[in-house]
DOKOL-939580 format. One record per atom (N, C-alpha, C): residue in three letters; z, x, y. Coordinates in steps of 0.02 Angstrom, whole numbers, padded with zeros to 5 digits, always signed. Layout:
// DOKOL-939580
ALAZXY ...
//
This chain:
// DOKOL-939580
UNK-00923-00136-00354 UNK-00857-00140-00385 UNK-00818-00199-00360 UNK-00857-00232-00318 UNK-00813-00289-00281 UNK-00822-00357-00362 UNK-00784-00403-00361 UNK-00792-00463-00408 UNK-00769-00523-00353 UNK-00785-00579-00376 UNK-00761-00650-00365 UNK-00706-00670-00352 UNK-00677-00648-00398 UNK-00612-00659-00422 UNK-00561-00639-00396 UNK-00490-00651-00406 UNK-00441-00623-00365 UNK-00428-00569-00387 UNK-00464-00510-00354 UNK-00428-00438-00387 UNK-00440-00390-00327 UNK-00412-00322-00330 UNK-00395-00264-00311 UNK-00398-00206-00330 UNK-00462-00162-00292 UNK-00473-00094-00326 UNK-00424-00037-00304 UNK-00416-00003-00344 UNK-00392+00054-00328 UNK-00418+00111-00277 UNK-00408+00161-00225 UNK-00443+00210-00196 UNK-00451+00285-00269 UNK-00549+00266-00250 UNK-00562+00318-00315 UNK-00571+00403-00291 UNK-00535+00452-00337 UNK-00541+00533-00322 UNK-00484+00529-00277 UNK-00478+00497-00292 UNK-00434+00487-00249 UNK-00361+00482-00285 UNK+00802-00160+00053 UNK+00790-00219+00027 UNK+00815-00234+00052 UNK+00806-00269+00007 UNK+00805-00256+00102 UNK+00849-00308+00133 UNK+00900-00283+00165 UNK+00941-00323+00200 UNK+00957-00294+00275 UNK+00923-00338+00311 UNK+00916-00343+00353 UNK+00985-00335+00412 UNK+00975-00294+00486 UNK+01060-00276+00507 UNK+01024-00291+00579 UNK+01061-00317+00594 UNK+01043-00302+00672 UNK+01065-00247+00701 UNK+01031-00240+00759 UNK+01024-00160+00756 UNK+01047-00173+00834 UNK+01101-00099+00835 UNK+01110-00099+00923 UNK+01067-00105+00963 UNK+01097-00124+01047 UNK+01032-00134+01102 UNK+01035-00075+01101 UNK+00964-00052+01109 UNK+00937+00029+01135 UNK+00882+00011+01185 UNK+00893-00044+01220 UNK+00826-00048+01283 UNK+00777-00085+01271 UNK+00726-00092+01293 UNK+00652-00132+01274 UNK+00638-00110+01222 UNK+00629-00184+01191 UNK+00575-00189+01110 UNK+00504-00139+01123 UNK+00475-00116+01075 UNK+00407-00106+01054 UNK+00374-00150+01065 UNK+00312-00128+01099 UNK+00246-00196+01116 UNK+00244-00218+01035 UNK+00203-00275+01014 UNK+00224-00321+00966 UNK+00160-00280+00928 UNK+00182-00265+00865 UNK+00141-00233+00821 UNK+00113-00159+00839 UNK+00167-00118+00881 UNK+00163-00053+00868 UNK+00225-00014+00826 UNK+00201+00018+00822 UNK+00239+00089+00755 UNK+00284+00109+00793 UNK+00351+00104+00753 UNK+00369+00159+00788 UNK+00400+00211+00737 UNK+00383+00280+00772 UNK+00407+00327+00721 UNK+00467+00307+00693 UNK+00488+00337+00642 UNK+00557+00338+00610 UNK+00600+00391+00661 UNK+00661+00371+00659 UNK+00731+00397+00701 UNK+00698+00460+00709 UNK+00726+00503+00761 UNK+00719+00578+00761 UNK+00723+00618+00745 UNK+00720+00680+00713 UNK+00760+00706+00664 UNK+00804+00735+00691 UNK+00851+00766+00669 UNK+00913+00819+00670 UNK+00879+00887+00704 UNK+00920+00931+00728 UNK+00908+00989+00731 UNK+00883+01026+00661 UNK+00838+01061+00687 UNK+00809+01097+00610 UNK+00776+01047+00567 UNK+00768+00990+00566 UNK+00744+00942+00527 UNK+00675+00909+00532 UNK+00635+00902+00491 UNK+00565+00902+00506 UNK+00543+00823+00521 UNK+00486+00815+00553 UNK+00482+00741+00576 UNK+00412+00738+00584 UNK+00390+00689+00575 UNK+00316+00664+00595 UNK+00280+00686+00661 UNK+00223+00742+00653 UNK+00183+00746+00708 UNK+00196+00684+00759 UNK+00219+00708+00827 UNK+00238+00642+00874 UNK+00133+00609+00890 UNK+00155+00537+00909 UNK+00091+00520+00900 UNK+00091+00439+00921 UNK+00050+00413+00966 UNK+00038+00356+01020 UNK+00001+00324+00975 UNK+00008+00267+00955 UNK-00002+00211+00905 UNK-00034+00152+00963 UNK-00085+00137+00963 UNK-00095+00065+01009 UNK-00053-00009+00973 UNK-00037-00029+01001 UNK-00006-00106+00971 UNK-00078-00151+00940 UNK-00071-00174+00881 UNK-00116-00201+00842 UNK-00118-00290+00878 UNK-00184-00313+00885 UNK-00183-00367+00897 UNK-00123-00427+00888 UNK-00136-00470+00920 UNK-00067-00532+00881 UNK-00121-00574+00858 UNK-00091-00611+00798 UNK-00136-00664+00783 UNK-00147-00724+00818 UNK-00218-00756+00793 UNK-00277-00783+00805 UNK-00267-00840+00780 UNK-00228-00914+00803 UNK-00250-00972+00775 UNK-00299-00984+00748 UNK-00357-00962+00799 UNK-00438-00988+00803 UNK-00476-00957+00757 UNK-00441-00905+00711 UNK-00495-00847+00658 UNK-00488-00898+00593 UNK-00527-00875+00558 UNK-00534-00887+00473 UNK-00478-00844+00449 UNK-00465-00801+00484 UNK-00425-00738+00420 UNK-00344-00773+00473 UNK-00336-00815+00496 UNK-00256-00839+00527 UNK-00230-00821+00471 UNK-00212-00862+00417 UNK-00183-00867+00372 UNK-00165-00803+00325 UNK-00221-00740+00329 UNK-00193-00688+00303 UNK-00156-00654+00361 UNK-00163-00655+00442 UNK-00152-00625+00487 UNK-00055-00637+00505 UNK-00061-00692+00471 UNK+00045-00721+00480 UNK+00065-00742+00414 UNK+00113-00685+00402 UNK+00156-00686+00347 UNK+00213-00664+00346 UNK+00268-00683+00291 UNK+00331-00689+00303 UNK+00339-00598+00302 UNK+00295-00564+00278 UNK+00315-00503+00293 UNK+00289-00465+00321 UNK+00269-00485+00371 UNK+00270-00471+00444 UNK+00317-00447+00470 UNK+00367-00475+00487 UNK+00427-00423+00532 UNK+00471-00406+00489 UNK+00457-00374+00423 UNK+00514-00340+00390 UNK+00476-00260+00378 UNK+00536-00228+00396 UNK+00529-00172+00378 UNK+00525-00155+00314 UNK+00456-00080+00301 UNK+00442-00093+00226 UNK+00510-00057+00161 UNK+00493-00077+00132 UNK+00587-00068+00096 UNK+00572-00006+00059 UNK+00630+00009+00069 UNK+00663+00089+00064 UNK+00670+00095-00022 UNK+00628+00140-00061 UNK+00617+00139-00130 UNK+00680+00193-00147 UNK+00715+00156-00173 UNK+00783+00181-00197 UNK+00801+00210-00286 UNK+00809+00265-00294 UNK+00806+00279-00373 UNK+00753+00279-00420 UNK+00688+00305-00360 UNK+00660+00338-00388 UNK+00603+00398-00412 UNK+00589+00425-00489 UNK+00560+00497-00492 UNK+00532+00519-00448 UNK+00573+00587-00470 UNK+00528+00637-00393 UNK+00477+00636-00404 UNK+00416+00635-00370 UNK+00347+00646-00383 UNK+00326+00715-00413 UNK+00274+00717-00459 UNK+00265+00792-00483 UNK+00185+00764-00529 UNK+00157+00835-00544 UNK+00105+00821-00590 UNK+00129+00799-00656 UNK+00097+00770-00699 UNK+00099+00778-00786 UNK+00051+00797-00820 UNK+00089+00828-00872 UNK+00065+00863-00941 UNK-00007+00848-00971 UNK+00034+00778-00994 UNK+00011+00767-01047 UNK+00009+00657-01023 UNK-00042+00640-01077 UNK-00045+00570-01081 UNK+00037+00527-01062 UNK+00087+00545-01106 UNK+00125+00506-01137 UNK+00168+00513-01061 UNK+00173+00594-01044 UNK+00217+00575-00949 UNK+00176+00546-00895 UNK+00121+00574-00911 UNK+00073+00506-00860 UNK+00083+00439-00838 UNK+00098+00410-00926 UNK+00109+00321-00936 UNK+00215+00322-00917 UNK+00237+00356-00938 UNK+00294+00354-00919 UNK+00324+00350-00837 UNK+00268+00392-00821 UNK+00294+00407-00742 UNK+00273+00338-00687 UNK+00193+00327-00717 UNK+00173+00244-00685 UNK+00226+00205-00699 UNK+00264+00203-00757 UNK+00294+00139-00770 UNK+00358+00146-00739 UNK+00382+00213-00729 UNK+00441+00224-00701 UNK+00420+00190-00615 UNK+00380+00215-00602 UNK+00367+00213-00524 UNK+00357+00145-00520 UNK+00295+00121-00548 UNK+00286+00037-00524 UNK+00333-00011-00537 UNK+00403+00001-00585 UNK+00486-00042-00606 UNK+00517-00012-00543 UNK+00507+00046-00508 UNK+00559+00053-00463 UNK+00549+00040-00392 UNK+00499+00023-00383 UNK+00444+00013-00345 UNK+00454-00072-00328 UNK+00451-00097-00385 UNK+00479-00176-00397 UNK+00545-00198-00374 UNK+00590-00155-00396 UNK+00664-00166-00407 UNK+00670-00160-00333 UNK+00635-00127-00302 UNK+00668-00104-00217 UNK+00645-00149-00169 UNK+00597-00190-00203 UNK+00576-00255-00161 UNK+00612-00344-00175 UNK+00629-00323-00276 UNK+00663-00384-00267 UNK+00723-00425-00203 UNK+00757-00398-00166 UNK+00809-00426-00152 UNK+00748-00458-00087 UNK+00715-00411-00033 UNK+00668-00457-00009 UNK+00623-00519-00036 UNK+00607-00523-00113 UNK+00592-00575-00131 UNK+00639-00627-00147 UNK+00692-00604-00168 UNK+00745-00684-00163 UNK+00762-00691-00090 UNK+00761-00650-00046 UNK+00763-00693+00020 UNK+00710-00750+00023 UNK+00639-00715+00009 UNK+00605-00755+00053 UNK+00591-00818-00005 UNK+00621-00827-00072 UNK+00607-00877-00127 UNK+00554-00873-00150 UNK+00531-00776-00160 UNK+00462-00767-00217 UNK+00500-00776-00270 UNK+00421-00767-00312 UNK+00439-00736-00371 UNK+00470-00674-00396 UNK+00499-00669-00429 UNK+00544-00592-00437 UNK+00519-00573-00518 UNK+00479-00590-00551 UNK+00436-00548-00591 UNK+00393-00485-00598 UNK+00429-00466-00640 UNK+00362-00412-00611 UNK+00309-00387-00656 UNK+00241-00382-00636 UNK+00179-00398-00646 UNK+00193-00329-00713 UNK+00166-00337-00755 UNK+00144-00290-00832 UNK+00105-00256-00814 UNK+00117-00178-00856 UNK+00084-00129-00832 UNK+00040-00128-00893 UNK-00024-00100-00885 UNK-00079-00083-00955 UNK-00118-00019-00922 UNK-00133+00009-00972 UNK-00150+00093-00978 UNK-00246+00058-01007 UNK-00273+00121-01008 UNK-00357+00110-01023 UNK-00382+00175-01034 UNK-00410+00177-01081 UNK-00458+00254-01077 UNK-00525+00236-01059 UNK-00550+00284-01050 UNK-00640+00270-01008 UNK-00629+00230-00946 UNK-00690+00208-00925 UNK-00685+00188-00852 UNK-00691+00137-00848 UNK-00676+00083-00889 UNK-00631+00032-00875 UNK-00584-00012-00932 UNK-00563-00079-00897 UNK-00542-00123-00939 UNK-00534-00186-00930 UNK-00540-00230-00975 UNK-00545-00305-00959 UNK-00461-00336-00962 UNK-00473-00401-00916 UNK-00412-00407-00878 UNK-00408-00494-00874 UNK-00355-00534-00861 UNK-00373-00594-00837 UNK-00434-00629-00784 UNK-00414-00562-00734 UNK-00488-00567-00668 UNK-00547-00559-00724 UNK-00555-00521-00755 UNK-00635-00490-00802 UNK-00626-00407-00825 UNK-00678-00400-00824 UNK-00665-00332-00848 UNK-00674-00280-00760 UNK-00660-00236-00761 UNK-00684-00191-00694 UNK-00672-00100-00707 UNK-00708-00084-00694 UNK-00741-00006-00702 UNK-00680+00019-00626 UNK-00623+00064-00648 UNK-00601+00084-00569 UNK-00542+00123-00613 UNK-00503+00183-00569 UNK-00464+00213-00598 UNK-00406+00176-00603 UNK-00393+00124-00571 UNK-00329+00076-00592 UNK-00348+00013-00549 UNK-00309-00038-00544 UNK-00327-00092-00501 UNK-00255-00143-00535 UNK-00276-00201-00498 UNK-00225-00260-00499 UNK-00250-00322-00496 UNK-00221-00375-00532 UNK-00258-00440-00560 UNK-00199-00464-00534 UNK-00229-00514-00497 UNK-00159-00586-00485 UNK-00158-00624-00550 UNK-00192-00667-00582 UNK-00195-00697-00627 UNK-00147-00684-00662 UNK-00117-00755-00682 UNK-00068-00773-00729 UNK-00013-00745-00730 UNK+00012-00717-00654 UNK+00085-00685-00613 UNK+00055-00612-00619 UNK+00011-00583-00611 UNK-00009-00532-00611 UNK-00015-00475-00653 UNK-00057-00419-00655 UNK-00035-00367-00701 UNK-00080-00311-00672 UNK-00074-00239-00679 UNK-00092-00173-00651 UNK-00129-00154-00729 UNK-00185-00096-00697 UNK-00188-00072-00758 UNK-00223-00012-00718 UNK-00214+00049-00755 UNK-00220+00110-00750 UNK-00253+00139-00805 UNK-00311+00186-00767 UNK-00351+00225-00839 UNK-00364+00300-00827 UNK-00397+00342-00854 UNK-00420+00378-00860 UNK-00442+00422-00828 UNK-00472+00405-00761 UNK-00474+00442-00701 UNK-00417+00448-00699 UNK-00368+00397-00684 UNK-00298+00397-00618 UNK-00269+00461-00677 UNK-00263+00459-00720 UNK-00218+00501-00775 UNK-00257+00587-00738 UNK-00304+00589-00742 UNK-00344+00653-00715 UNK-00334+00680-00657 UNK-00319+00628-00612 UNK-00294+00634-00555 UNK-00224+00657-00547 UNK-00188+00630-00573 UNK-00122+00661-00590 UNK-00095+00707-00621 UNK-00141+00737-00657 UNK-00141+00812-00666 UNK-00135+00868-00618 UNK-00140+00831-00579 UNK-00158+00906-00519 UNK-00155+00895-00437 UNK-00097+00813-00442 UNK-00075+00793-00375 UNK-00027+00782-00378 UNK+00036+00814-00341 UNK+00101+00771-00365 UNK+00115+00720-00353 UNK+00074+00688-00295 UNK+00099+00615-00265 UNK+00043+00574-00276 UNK+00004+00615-00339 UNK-00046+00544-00344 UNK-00031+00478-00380 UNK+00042+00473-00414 UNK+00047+00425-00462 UNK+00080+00383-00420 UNK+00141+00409-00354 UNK+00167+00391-00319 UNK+00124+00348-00267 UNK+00074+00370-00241 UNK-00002+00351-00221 UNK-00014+00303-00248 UNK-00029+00286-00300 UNK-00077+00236-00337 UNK-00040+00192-00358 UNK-00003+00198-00368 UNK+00056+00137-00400 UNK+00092+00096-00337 UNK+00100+00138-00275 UNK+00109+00106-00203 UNK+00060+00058-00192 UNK-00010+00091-00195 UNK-00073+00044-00175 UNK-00086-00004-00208 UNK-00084-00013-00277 UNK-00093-00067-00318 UNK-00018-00108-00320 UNK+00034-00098-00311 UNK+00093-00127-00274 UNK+00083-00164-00216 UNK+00048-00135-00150 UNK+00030-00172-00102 UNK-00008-00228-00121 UNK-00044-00220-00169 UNK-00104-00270-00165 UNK-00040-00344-00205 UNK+00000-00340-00246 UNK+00035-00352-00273 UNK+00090-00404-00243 UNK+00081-00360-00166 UNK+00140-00406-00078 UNK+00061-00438-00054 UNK+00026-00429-00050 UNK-00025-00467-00045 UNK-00036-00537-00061 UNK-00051-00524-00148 UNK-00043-00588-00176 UNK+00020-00641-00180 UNK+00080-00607-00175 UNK+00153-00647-00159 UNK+00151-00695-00080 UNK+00122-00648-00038 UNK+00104-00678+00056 UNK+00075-00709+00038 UNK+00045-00725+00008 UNK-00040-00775+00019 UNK-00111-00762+00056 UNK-00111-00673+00068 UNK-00154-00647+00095 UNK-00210-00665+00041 UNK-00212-00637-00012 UNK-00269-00636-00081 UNK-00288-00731-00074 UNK-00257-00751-00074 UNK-00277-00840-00075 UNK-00306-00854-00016 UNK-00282-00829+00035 UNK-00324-00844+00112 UNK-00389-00810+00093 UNK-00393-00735+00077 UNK-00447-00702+00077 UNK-00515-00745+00019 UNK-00489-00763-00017 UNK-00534-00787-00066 UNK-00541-00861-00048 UNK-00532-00871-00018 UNK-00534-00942+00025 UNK-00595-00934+00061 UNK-00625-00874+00085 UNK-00677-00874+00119 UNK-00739-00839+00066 UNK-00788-00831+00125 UNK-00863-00810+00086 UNK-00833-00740+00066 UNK-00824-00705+00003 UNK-00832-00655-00024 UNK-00881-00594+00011 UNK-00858-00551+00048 UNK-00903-00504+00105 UNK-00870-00436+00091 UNK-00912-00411+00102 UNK-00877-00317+00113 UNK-00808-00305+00142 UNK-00812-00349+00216 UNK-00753-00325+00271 UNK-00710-00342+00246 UNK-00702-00422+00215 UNK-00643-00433+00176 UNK-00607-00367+00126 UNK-00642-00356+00082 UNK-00616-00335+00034 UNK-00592-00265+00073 UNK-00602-00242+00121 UNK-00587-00162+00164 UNK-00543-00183+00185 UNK-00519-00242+00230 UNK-00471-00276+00259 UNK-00401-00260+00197 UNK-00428-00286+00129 UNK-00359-00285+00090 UNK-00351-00224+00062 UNK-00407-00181+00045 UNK-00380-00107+00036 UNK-00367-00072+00100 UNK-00383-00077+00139 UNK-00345-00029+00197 UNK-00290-00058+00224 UNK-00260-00120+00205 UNK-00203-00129+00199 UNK-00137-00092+00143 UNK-00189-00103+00086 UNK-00143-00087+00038 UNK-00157+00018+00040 UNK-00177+00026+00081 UNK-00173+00122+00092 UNK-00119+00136+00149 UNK-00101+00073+00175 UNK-00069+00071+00229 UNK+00009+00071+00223 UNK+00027+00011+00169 UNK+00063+00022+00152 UNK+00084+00051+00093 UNK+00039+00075+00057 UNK+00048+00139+00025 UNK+00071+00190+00056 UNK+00078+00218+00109 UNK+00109+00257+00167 UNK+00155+00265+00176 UNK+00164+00200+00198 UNK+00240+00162+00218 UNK+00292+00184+00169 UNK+00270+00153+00104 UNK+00317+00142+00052 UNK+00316+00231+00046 UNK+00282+00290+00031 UNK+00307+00342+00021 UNK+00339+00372+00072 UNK+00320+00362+00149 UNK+00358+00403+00185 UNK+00442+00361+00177 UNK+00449+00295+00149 UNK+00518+00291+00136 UNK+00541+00296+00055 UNK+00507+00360+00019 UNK+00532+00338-00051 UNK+00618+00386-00038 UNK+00647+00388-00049 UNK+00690+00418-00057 UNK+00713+00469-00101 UNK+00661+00470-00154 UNK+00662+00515-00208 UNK+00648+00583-00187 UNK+00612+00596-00124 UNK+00602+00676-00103 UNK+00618+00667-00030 UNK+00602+00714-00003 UNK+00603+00747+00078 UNK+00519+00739+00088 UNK+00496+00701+00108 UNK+00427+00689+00152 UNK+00412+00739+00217 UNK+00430+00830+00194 UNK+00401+00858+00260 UNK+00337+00892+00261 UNK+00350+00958+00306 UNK+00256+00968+00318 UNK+00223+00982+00250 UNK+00243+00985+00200 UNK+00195+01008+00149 UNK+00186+00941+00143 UNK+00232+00892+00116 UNK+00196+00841+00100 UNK+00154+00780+00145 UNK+00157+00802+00230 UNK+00117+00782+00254 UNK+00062+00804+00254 UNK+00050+00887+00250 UNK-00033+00886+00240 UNK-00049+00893+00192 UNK-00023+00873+00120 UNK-00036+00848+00047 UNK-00088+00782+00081 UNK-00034+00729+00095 UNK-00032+00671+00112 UNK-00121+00680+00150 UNK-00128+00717+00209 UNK-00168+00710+00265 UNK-00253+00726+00201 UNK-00241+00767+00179 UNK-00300+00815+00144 UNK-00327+00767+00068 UNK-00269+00729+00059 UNK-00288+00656+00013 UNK-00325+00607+00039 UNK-00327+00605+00110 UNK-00359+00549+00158 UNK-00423+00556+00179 UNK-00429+00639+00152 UNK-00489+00681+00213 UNK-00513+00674+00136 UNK-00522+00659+00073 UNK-00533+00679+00006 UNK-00561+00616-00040 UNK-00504+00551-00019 UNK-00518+00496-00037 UNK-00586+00460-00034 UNK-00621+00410-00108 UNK-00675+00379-00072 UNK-00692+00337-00029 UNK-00740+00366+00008 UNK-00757+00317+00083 UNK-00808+00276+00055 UNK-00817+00222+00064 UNK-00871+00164+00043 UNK-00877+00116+00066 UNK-00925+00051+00039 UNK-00910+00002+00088 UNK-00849-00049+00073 UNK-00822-00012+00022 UNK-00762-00069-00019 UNK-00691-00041+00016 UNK-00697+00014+00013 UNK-00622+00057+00040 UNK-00609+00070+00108 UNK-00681+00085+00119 UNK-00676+00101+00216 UNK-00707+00163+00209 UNK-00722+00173+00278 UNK-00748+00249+00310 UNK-00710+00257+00316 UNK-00733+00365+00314 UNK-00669+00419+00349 UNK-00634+00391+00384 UNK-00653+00380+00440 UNK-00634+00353+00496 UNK-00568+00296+00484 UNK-00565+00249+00444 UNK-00532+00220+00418 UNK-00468+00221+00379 UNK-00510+00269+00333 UNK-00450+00292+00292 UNK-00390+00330+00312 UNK-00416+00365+00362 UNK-00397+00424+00416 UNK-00321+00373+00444 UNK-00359+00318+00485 UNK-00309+00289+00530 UNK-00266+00260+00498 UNK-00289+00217+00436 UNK-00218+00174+00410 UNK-00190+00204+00375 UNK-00200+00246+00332 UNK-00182+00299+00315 UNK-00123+00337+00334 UNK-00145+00350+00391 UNK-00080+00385+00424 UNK-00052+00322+00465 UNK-00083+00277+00489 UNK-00033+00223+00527 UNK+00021+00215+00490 UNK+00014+00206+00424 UNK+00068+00172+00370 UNK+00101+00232+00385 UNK+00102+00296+00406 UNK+00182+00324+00379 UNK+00214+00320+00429 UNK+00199+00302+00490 UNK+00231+00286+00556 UNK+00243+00216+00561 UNK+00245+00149+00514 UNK+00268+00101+00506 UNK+00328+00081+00518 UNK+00341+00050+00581 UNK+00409+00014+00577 UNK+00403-00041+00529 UNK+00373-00087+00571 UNK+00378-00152+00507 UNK+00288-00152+00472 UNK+00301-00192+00431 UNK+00256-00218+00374 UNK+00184-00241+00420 UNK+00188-00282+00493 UNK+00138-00320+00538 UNK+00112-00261+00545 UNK+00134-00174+00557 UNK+00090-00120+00576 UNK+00051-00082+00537 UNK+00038-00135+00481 UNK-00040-00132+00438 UNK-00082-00178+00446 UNK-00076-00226+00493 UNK-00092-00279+00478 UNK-00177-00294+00496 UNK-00221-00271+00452 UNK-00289-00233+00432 UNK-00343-00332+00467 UNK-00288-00356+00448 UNK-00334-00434+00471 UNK-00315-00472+00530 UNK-00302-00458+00579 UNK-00297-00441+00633 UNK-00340-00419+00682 UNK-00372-00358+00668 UNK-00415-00335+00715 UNK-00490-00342+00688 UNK-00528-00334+00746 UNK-00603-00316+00749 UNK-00608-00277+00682 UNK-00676-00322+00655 UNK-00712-00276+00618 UNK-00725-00198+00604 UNK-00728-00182+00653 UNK-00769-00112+00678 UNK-00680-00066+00666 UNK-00621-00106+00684 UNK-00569-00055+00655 UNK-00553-00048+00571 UNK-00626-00080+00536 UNK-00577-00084+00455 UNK-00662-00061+00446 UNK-00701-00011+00484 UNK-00757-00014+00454 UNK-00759+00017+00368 
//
């Protein structure tokens, strides 16, 4: 399922303005998580949990250039206004709810893109029946995916619709992940990556990024309360998801997976960075 070309599979079966923040003591070692604030009395919070600090980058690697990017030390942005997550019906709330999610999804990142002088377009959504559809990249067989070409565009089929029948946070899921891939191609990660020999690790490198911050972005959507049900929703999607050599092992999916919902900033996915053997 891997291609040439600049693209991004989906996982199958499967603004930011910036404040300075009071002194509260010593920084975080550089590229560790840190949980989100504490909660309140009575208020539910993330299994507590020891994150190792992720490598710093590597002048001396091939992957430098995906390893330092401008969104790196921003925290991932807080998705503001929008749908609660839930299953659908029927076809027509399926395509409604992707399009709701991946515009609001957009909208909550533009103001970080006129900081940093992206583009503030946002990539066209396309629907598919059967298992696949052809695209600027080519055609590709996958329940949804993402094409950089020609400012980009998503497209979603037939599985992902099946899937969403009977997950509430699978659209929320999939539209995050193919979104990541989306901050990808804006960084210049996808151009670094395709800059080199076309290999397995690569392409695990950018999906277990983009599961990572798929994470991220839901444990801050704002549209629901992210507690224990929907963490072991969340956990039992990870233990469920396909493992391969394109997506990653259990093992993998497991860690970034959940790394992303303990994301301070954006660098604590940062999948190109480390040893091989952590993106097996």
């Amino acid at each position: 399922m891997v291609t040439t070309l600049v693209l991004s599979l989906a996982l199958v079966i499967f603004g930011m303005n910036l404040k300075r923040a009071p002194d509260t003591g010593p920084a975080p070692a550089e590229g560790e998580p840190v949980p989100a604030p504490g909660a309140g009395p009575g208020e539910w919070d993330l299994p507590e949990q020891t994150w190792e600090p992720l490598p710093g980058p590597d002048p001396l690697s091939p992957l430098y250039d995906a390893q330092v990017t401008t969104l790196n030390a921003l925290a991932p942005a807080t998705l503001e206004h929008c749908a609660t997550p839930k299953t659908v019906r029927d076809e027509a709330e399926w395509e409604a709810a992707v399009r709701d999610q991946w515009f609001c999804v957009h909208r909550s990142w533009v103001p970080t893109f006129q900081q940093l002088g992206w583009l503030t377009t946002a990539p066209g959504v396309q629907f598919f029946a059967g298992e696949g559809d052809d695209s600027a990249c080519g055609y590709l067989e996958a329940p949804a995916f993402y094409c950089s070409a020609g400012g980009g565009s998503v497209h979603f089929g037939a599985r992902h619709f099946d899937m969403a029948r009977t997950w509430d946070l699978s659209v929320n899921e999939m539209v995050n992940h193919e979104y990541g891939h989306h901050l990808q191609s804006l960084a210049g990660i996808t151009r670094a990556k395709t800059a080199l020999a076309n290999t397995p690790v690569l392409e695990r490198r950018a999906e277990l990024q983009a599961t990572c911050w798929s994470a991220a972005m839901t444990r801050h959507n704002s549209a629901f309360s992210f507690g224990q049900e929907q963490y072991e929703s969340w956990m039992e999607r990870l233990e469920t998801m396909r493992a391969d050599g394109v997506h990653g092992s259990r093992e993998s999916l497991l860690y970034w997976g959940t790394r992303g919902l303990y994301a301070a900033t954006m660098n604590d996915c940062n999948t190109w960075a480390v040893p091989d053997d952590q993106v097996a």
